[in-house]
N, C-alpha and C positions, 0 to 999 in steps of 0.2 A: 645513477642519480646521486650517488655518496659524495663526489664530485664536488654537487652542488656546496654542498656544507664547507666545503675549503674555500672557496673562490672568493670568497671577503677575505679573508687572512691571507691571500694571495695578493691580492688586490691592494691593499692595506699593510704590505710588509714594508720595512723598513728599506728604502730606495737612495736613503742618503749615505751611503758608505762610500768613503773615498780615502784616498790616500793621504789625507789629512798627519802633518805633525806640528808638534809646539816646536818652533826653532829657538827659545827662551822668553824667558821673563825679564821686560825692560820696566823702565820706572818710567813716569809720565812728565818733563820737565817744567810747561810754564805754570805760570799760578794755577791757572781755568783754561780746559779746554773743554772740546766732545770728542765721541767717537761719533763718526760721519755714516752714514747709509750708503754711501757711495765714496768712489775718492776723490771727491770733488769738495772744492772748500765751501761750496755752498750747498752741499748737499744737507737733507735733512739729518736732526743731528738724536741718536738714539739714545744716547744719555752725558752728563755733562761729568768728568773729572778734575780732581785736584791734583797739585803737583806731589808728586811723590807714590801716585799709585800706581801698584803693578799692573803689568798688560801682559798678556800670553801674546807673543807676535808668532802666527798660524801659515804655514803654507800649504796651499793645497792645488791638485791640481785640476780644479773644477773653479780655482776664482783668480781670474788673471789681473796682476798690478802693477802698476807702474813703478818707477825706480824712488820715484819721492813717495809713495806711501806703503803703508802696511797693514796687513790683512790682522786682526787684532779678537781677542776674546775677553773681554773687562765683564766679571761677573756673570749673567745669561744672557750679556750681547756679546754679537759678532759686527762686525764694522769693521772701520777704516779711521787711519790716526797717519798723519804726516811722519817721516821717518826723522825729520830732525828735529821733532819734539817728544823723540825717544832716547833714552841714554841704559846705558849697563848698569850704569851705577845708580843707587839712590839719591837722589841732590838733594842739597840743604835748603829747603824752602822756607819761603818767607813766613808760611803758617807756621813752620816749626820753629823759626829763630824766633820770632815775636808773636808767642799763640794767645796772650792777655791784649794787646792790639790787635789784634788778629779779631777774635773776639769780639772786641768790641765794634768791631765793625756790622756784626746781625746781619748779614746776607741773609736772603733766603734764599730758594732754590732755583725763584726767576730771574733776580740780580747774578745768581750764579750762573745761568746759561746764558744770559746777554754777556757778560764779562767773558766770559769762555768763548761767545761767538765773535768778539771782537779780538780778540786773540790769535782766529782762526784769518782775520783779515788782514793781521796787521801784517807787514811782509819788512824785515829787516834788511838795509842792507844800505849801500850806501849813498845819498844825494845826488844828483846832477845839476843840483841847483848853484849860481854862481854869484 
């Protein structure tokens, strides 16, 4: 019956181990984004960044991704971030060229994730219009 007394700590061990690595640290490029719940642009979004923050981009092989996004760890989330609103480098952002405008502008943290959601919409590229 000594047994008994293990079977929660068995039960209750830690099952998340995998073959998880950091493939590097990218920088975050537009002004406002999120990292996504899923890699879908409309997925729910687990928290909102600014431009120039780092991202641990994570592979593992328990989370499969597609080729436009990236499996990401910002702080205590894990999510999803589009891969061409990652760079190596740190870029020059606009909060850091102009931080006194910048400033002045008093976002809060809801104008900041609506700003960041529309970012995730907006899709660059070029007109067919004639």
């Amino acid at each position: 019956m000594w047994w008994l007394l293990l079977l929660p700590s068995l039960l209750f061990a830690d099952t998340n181990s995998t073959d998880e690595r950091v493939v590097g640290t990218f920088y975050f490029n537009p002004m406002f984004g999120h990292v996504h719940q899923s890699a879908i642009r409309t997925s729910a979004s687990l928290t909102t960044i600014q431009c120039s923050h780092p991202v641990k981009v994570i592979e593992s092989s328990k989370i499969s991704v597609s080729k436009e996004w990236a499996y990401v760890q910002v702080a205590d989330y894990r999510g999803f971030i589009r891969k061409e609103f990652l760079s190596v480098k740190r870029p020059e952002c606009f909060q850091g060229k102009y931080p006194r405008f910048f400033d002045a502008f008093n976002l809060d943290l809801s104008e900041l994730y609506y700003w960041g959601r529309l970012n995730d919409q907006f899709i660059q590229g070029e007109t067919r219009v004639k």
